[in-house]
PDB file of N, H, CA, C and O in Angstrom:
ATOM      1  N   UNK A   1     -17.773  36.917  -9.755  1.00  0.00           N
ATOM      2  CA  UNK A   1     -17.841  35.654 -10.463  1.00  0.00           C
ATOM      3  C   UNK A   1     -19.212  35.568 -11.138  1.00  0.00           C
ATOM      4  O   UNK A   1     -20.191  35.908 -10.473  1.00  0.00           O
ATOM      5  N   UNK A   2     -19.377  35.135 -12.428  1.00  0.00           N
ATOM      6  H   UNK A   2     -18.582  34.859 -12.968  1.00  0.00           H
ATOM      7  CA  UNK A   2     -20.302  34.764 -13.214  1.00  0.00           C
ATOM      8  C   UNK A   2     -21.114  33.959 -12.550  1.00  0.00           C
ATOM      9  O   UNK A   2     -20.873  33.574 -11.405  1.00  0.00           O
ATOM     10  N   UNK A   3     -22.306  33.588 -13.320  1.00  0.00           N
ATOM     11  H   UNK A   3     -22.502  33.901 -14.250  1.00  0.00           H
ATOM     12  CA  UNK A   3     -23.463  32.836 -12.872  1.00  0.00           C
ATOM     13  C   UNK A   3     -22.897  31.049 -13.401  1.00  0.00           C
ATOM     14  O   UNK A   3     -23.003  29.966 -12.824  1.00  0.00           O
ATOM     15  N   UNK A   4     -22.258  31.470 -14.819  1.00  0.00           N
ATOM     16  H   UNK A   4     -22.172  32.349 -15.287  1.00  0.00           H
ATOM     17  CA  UNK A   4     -21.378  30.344 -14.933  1.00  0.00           C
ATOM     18  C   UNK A   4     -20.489  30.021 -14.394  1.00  0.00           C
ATOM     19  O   UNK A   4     -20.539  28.907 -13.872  1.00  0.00           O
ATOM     20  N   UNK A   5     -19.373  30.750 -14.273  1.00  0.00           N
ATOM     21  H   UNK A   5     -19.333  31.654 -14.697  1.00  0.00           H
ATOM     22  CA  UNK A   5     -18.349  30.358 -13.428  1.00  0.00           C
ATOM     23  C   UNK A   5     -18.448  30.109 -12.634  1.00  0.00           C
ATOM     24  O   UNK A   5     -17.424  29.555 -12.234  1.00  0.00           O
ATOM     25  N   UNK A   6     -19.672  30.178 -11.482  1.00  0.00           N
ATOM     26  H   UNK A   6     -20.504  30.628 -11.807  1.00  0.00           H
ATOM     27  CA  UNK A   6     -19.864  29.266 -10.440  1.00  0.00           C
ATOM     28  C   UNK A   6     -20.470  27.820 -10.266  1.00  0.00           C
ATOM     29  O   UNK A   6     -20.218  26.896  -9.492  1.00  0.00           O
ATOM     30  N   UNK A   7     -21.661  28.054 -11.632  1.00  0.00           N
ATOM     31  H   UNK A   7     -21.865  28.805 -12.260  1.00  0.00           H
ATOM     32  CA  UNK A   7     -22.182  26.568 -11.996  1.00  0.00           C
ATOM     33  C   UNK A   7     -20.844  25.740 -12.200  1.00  0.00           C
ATOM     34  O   UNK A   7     -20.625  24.661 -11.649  1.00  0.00           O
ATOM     35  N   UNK A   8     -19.956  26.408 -13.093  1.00  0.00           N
ATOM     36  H   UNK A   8     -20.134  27.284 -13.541  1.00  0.00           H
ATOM     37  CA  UNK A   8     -19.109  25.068 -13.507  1.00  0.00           C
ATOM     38  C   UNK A   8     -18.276  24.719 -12.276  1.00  0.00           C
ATOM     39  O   UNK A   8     -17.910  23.582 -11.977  1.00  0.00           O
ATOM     40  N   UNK A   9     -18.006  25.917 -11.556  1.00  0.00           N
ATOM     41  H   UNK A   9     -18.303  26.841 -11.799  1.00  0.00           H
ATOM     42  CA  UNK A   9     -16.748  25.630 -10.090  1.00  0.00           C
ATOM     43  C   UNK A   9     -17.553  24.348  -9.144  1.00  0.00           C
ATOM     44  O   UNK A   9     -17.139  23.430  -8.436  1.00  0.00           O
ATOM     45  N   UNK A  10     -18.901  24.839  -9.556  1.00  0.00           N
ATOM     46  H   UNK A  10     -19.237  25.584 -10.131  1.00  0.00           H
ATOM     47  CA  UNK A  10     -19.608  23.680  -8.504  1.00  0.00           C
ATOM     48  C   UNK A  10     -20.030  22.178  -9.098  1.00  0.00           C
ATOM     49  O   UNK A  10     -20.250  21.186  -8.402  1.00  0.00           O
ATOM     50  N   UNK A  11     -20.095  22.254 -10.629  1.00  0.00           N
ATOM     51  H   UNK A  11     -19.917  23.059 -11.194  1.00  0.00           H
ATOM     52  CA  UNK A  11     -20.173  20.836 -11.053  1.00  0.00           C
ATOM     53  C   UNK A  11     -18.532  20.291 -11.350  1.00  0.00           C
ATOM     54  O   UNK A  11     -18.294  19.111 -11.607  1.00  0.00           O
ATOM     55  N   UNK A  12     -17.594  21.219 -11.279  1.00  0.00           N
ATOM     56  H   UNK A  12     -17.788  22.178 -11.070  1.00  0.00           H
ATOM     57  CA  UNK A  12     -15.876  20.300 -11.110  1.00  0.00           C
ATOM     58  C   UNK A  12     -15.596  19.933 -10.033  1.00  0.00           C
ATOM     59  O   UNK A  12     -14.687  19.121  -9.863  1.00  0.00           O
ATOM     60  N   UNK A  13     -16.559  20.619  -8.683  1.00  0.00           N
ATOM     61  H   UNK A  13     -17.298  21.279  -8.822  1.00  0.00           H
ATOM     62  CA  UNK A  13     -16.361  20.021  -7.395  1.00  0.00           C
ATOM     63  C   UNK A  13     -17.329  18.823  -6.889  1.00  0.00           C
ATOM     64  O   UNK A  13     -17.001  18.180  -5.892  1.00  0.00           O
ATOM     65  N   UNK A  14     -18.284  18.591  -7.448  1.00  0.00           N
ATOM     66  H   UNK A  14     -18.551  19.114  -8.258  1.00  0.00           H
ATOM     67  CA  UNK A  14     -19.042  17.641  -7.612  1.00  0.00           C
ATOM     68  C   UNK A  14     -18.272  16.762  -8.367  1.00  0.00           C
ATOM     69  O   UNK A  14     -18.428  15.594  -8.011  1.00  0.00           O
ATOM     70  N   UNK A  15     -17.559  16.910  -9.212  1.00  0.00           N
ATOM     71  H   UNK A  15     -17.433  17.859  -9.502  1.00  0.00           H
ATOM     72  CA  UNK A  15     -17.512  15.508  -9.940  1.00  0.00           C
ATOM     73  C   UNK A  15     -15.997  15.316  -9.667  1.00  0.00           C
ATOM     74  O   UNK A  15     -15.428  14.536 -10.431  1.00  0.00           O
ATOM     75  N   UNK A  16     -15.401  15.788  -8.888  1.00  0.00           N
ATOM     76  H   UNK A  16     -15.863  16.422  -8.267  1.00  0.00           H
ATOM     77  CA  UNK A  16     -13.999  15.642  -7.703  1.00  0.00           C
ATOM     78  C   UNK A  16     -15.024  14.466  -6.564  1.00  0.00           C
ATOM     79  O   UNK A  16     -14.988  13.237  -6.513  1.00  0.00           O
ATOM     80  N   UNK A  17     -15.761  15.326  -5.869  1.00  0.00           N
ATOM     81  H   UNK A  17     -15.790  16.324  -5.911  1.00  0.00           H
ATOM     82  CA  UNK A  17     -15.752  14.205  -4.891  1.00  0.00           C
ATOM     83  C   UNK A  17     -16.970  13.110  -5.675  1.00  0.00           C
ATOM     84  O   UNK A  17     -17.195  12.118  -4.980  1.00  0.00           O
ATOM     85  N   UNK A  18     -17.509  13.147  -6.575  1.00  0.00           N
ATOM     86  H   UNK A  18     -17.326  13.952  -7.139  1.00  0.00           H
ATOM     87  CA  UNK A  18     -17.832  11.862  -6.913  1.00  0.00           C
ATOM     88  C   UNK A  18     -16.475  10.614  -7.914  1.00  0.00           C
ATOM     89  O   UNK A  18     -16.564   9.440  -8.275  1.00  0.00           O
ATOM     90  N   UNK A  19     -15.709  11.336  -7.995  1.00  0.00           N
ATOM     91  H   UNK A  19     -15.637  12.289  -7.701  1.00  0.00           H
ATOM     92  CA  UNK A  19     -14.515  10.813  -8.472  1.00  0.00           C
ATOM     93  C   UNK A  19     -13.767   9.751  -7.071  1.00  0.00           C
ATOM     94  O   UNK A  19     -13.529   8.544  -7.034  1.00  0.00           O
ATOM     95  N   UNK A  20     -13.628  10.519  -6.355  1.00  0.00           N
ATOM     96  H   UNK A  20     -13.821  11.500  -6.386  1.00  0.00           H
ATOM     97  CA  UNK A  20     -13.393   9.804  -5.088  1.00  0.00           C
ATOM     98  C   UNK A  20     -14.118   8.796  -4.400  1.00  0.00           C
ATOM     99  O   UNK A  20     -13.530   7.760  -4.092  1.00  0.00           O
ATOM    100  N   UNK A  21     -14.941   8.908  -4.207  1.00  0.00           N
ATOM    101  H   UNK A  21     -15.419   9.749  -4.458  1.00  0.00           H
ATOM    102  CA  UNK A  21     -15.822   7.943  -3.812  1.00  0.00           C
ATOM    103  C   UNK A  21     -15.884   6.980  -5.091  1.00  0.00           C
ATOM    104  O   UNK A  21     -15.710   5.830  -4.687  1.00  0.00           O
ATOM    105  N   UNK A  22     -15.993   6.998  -5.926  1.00  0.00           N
ATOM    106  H   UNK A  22     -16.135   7.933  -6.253  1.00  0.00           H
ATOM    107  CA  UNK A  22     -15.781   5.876  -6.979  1.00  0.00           C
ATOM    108  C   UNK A  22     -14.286   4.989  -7.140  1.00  0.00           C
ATOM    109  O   UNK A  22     -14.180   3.983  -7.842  1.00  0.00           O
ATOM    110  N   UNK A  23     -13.344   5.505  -6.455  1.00  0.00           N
ATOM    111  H   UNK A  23     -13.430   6.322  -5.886  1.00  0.00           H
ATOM    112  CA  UNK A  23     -11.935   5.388  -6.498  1.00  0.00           C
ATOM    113  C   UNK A  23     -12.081   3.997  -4.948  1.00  0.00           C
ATOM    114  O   UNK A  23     -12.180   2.774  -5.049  1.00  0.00           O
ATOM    115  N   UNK A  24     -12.044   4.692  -3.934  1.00  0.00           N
ATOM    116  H   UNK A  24     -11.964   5.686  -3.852  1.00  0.00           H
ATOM    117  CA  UNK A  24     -12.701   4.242  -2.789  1.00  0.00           C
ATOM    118  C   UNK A  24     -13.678   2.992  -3.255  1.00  0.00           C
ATOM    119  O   UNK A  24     -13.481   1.813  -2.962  1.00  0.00           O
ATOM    120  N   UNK A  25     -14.547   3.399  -3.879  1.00  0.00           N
ATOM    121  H   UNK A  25     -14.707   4.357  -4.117  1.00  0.00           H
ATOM    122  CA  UNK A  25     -15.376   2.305  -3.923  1.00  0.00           C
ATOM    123  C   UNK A  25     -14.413   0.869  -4.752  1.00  0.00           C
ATOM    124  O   UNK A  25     -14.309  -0.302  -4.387  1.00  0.00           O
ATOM    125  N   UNK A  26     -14.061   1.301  -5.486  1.00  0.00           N
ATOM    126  H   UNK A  26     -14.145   2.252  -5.783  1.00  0.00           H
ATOM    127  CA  UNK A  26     -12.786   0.198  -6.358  1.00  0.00           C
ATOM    128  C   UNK A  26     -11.939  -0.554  -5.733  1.00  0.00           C
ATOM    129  O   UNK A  26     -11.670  -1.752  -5.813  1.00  0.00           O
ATOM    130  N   UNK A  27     -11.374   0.700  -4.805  1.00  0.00           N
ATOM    131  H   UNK A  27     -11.593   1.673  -4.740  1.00  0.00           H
ATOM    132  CA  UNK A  27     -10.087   0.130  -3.965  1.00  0.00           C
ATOM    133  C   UNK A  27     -10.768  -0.687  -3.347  1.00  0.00           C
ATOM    134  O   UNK A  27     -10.249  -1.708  -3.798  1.00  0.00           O
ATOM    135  N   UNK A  28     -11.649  -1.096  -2.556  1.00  0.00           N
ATOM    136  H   UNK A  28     -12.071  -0.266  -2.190  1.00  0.00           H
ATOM    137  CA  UNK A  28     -12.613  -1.712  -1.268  1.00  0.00           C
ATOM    138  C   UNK A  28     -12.560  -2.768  -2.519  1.00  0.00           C
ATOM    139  O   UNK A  28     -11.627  -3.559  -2.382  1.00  0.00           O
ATOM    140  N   UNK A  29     -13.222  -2.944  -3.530  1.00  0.00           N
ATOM    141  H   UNK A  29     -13.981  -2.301  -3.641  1.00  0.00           H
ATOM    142  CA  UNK A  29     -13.723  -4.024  -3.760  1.00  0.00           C
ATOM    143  C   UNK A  29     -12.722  -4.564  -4.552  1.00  0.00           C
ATOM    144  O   UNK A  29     -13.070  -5.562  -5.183  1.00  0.00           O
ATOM    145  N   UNK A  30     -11.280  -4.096  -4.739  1.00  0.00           N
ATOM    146  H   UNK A  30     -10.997  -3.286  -4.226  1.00  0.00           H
ATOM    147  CA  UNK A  30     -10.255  -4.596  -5.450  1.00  0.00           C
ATOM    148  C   UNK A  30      -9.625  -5.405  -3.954  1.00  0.00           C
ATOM    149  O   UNK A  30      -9.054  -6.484  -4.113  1.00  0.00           O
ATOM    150  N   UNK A  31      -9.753  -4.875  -2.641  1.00  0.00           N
ATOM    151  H   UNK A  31     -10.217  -3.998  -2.512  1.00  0.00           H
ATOM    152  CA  UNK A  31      -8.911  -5.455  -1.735  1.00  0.00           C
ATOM    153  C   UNK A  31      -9.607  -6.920  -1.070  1.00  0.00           C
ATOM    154  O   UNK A  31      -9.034  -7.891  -0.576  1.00  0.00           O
ATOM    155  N   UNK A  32     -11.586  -6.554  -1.350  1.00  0.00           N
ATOM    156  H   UNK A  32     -12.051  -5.766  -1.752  1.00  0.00           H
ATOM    157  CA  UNK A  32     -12.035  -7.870  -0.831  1.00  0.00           C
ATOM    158  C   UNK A  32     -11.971  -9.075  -1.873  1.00  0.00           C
ATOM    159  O   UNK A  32     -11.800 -10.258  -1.577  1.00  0.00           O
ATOM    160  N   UNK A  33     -12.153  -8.512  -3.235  1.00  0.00           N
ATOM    161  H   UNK A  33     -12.292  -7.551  -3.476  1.00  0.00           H
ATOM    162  CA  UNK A  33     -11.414  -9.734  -4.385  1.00  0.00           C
ATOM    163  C   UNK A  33     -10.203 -10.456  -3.667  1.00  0.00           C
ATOM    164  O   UNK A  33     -10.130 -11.588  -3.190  1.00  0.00           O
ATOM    165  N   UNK A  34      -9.003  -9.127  -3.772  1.00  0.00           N
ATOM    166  H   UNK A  34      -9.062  -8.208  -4.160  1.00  0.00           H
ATOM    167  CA  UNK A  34      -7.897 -10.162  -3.679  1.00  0.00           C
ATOM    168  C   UNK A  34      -7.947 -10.800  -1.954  1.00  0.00           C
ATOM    169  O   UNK A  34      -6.907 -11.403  -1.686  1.00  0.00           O
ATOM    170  N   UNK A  35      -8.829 -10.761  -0.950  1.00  0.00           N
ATOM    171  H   UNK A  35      -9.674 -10.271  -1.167  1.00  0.00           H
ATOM    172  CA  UNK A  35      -8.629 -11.538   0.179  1.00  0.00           C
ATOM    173  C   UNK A  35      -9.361 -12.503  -0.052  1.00  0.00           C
ATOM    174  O   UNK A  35      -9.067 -13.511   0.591  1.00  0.00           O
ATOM    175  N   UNK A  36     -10.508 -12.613  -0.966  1.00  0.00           N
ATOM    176  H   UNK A  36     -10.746 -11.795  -1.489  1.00  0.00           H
ATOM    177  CA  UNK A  36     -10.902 -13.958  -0.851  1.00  0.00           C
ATOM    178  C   UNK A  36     -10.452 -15.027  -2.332  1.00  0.00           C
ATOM    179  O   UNK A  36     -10.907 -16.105  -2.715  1.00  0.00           O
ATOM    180  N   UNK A  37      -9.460 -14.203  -2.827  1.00  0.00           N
ATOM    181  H   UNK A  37      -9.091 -13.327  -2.516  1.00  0.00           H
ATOM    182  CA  UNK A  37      -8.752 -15.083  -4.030  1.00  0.00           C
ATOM    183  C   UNK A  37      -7.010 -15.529  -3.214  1.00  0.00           C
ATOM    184  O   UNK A  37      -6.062 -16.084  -3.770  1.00  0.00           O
ATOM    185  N   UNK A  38      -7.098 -15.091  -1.925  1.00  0.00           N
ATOM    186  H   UNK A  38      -7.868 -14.640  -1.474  1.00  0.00           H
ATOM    187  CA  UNK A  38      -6.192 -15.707  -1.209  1.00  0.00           C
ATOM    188  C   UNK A  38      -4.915 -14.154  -1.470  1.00  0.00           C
ATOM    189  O   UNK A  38      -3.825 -14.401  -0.953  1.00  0.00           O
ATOM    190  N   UNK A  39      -4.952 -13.446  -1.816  1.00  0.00           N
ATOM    191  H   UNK A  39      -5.837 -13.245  -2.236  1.00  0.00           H
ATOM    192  CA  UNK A  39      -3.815 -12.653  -2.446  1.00  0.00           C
ATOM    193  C   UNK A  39      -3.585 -11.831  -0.636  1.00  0.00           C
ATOM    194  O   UNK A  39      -4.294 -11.578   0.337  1.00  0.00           O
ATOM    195  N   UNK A  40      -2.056 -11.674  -1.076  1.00  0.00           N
ATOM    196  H   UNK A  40      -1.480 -11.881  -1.867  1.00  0.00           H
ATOM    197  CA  UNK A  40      -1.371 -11.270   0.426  1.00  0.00           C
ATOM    198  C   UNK A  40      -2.003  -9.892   0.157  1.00  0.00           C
ATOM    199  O   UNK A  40      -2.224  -9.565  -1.010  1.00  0.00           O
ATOM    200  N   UNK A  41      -2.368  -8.894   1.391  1.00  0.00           N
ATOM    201  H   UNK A  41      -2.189  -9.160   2.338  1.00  0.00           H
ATOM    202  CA  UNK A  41      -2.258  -7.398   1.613  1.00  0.00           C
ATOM    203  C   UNK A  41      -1.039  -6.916   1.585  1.00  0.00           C
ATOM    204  O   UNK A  41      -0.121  -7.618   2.010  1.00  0.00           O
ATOM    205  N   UNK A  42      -0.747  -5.400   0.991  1.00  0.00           N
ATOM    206  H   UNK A  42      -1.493  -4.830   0.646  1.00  0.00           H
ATOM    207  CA  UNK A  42      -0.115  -4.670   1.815  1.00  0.00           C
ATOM    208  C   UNK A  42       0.392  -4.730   2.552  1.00  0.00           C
ATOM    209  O   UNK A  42       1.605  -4.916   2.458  1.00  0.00           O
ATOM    210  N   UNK A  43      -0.223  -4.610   3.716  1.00  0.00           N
ATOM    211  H   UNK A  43      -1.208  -4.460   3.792  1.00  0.00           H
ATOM    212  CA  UNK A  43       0.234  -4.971   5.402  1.00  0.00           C
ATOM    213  C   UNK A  43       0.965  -6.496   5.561  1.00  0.00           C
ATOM    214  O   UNK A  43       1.697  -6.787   6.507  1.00  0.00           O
ATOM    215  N   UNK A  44       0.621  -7.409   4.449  1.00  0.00           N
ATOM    216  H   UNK A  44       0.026  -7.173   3.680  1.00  0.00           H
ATOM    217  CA  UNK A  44       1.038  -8.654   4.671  1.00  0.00           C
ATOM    218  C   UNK A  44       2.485  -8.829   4.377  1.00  0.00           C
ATOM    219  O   UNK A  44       3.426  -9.164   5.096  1.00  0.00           O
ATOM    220  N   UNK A  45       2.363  -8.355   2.509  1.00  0.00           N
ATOM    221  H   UNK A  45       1.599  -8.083   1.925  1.00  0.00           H
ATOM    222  CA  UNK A  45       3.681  -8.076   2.085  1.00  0.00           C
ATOM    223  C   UNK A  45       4.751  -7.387   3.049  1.00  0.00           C
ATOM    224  O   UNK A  45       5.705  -7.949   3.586  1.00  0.00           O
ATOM    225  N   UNK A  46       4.293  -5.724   3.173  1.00  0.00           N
ATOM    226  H   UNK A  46       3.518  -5.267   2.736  1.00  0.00           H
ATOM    227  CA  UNK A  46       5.286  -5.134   4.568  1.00  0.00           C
ATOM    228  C   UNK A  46       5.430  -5.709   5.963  1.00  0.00           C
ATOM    229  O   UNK A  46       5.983  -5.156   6.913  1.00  0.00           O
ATOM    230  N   UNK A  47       4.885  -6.832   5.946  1.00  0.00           N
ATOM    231  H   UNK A  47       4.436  -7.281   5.174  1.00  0.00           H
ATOM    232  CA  UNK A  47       5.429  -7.633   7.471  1.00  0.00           C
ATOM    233  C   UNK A  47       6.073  -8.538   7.187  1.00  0.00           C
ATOM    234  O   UNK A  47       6.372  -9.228   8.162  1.00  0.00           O
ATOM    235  N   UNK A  48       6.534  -8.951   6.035  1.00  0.00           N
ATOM    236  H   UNK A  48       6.291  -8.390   5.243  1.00  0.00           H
ATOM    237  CA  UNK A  48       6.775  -9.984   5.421  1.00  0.00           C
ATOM    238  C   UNK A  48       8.537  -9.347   4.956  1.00  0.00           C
ATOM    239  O   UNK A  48       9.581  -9.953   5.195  1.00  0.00           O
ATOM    240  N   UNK A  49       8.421  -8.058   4.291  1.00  0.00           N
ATOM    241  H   UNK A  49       7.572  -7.565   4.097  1.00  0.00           H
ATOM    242  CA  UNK A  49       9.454  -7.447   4.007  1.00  0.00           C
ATOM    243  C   UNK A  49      10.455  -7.259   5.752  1.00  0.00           C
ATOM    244  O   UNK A  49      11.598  -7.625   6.026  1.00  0.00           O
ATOM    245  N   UNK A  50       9.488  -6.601   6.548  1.00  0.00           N
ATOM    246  H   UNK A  50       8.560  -6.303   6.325  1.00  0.00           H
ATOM    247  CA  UNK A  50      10.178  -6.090   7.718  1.00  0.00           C
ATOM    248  C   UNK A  50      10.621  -7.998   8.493  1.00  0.00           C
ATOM    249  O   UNK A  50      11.768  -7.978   8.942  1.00  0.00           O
ATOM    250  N   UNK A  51      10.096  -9.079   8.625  1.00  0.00           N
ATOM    251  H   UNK A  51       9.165  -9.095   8.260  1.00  0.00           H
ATOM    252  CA  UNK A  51      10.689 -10.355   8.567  1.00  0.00           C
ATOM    253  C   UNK A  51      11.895 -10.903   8.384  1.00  0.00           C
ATOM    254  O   UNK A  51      12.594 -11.457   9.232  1.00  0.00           O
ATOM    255  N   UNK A  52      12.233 -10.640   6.642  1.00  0.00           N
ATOM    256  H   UNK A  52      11.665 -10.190   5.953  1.00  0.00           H
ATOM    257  CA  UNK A  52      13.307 -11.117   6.283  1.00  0.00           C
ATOM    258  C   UNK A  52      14.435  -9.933   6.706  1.00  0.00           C
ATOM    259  O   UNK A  52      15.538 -10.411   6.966  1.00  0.00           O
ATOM    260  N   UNK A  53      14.323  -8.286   6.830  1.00  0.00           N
ATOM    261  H   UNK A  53      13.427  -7.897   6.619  1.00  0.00           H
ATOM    262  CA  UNK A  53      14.905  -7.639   7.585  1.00  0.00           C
ATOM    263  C   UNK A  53      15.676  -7.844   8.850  1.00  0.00           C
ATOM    264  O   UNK A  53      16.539  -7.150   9.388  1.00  0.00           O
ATOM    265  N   UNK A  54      15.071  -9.108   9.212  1.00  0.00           N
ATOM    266  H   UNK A  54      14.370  -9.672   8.775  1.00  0.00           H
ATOM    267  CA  UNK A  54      15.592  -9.628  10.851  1.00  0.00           C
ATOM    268  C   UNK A  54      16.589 -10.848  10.184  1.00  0.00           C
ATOM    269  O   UNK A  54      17.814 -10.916  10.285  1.00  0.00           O
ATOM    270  N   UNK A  55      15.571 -11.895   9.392  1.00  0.00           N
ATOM    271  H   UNK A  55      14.576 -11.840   9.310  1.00  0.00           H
ATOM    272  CA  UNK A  55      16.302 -12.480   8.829  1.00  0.00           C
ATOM    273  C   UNK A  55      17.463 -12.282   8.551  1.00  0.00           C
ATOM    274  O   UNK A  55      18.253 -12.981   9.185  1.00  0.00           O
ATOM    275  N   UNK A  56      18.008 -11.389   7.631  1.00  0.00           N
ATOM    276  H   UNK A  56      17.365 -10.820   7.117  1.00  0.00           H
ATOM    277  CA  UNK A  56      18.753 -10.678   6.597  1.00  0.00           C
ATOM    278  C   UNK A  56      20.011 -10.507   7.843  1.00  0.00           C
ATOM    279  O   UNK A  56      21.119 -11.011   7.659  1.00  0.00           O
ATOM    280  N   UNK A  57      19.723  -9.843   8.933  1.00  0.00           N
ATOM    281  H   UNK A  57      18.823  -9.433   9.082  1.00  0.00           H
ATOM    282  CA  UNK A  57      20.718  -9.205   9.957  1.00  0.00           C
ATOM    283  C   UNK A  57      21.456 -10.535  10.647  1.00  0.00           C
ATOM    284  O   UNK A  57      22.657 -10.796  10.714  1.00  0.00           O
ATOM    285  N   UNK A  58      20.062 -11.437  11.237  1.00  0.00           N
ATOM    286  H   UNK A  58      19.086 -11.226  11.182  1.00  0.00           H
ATOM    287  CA  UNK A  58      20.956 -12.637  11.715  1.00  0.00           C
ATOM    288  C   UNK A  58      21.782 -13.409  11.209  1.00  0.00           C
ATOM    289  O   UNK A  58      22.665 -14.006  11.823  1.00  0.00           O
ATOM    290  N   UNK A  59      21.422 -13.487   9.315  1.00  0.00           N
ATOM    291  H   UNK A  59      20.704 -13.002   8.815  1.00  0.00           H
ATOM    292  CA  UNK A  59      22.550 -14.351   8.964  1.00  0.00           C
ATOM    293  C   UNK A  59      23.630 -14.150   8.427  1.00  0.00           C
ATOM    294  O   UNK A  59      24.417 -14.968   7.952  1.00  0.00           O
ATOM    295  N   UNK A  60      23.727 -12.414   8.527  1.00  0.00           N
ATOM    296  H   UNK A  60      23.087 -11.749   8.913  1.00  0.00           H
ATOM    297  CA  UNK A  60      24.839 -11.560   8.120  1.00  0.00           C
ATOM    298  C   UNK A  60      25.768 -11.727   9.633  1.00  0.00           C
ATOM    299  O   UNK A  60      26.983 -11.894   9.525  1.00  0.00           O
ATOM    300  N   UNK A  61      25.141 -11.673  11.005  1.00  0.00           N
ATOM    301  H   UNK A  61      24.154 -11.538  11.093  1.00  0.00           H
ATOM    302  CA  UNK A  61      25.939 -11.987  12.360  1.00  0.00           C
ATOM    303  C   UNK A  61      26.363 -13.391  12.017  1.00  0.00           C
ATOM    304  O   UNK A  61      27.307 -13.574  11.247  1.00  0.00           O
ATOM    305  N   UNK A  62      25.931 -14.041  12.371  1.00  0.00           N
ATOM    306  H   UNK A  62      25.165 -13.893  12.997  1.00  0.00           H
ATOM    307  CA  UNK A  62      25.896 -15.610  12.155  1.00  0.00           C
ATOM    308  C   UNK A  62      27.247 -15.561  11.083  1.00  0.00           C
ATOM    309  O   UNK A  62      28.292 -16.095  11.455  1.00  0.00           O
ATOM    310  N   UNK A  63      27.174 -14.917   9.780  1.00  0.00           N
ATOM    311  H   UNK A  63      26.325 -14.483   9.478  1.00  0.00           H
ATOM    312  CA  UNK A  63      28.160 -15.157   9.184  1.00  0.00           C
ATOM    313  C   UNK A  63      29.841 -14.652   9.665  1.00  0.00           C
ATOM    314  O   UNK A  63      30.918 -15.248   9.645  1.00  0.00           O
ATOM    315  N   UNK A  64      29.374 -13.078  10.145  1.00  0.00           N
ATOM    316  H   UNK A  64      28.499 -12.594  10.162  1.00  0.00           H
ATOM    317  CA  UNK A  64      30.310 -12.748  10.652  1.00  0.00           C
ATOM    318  C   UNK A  64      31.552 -13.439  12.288  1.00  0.00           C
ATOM    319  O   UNK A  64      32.753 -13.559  12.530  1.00  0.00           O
ATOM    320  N   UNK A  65      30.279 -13.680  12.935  1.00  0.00           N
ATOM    321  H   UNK A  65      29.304 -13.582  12.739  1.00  0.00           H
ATOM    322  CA  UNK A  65      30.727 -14.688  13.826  1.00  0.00           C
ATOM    323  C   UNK A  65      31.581 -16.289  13.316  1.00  0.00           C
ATOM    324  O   UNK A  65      32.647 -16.757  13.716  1.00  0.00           O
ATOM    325  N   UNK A  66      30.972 -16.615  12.686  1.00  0.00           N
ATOM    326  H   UNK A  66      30.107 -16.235  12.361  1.00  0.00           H
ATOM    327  CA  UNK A  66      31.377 -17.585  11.915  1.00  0.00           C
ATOM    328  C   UNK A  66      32.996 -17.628  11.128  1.00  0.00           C
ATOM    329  O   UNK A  66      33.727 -18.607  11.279  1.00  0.00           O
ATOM    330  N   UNK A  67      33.285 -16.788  10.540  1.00  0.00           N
ATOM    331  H   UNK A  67      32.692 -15.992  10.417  1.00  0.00           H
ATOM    332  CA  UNK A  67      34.564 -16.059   9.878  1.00  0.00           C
ATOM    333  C   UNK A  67      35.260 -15.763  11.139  1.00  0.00           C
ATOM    334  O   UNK A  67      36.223 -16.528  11.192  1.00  0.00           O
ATOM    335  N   UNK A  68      35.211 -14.801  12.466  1.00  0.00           N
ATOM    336  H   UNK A  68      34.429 -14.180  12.424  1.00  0.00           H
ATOM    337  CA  UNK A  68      35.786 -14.417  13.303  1.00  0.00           C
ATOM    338  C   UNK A  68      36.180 -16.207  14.321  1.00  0.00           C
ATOM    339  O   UNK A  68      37.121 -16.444  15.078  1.00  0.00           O
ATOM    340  N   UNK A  69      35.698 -16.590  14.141  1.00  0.00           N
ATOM    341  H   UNK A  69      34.933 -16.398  13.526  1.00  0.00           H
ATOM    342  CA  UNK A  69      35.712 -18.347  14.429  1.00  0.00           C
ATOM    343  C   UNK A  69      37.095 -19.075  13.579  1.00  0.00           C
ATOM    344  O   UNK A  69      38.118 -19.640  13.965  1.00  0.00           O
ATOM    345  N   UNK A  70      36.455 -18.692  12.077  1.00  0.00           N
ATOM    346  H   UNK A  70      35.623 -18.234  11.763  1.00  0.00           H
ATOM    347  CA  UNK A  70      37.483 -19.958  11.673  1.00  0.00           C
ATOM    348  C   UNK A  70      38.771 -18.709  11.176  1.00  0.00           C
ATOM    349  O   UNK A  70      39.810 -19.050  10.611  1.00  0.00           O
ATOM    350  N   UNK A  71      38.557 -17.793  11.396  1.00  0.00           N
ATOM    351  H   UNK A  71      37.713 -17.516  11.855  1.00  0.00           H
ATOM    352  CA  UNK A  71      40.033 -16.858  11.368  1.00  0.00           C
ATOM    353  C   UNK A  71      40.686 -17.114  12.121  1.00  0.00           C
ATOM    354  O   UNK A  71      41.768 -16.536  12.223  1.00  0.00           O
TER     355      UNK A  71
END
């Protein structure tokens, strides 16, 4: 390998992980924006999804029971 081809292998790997850490740094400060502008997480939304999942089942029983009732 060249004297270049290693300078450049080592400034595309440098500017990989400074890419990341700038990404990281965004995400962090995109997630403490939206908690103190009140905005649900992730984790909030998917507990929220897995919720109505229960929801969703009981009032599909409930219905079915219901029908097996007035049948």
């Amino acid at each position: 390998m060249t004297d270049i081809q290693e300078l450049f292998r080592d400034a595309w790997s440098a500017a990989r992980a400074q890419r990341r850490e700038l990404e990281a740094t965004l995400d962090e400060a995109v997630r403490k924006t939206a908690g103190r502008l009140g905005f649900p997480s992730r984790d909030d939304v998917a507990a929220l999804g897995r919720r109505l999942d229960v929801l969703s089942d009981r009032l599909a029983e409930l219905e079915r029971r219901s029908e097996r009732e007035a049948g």
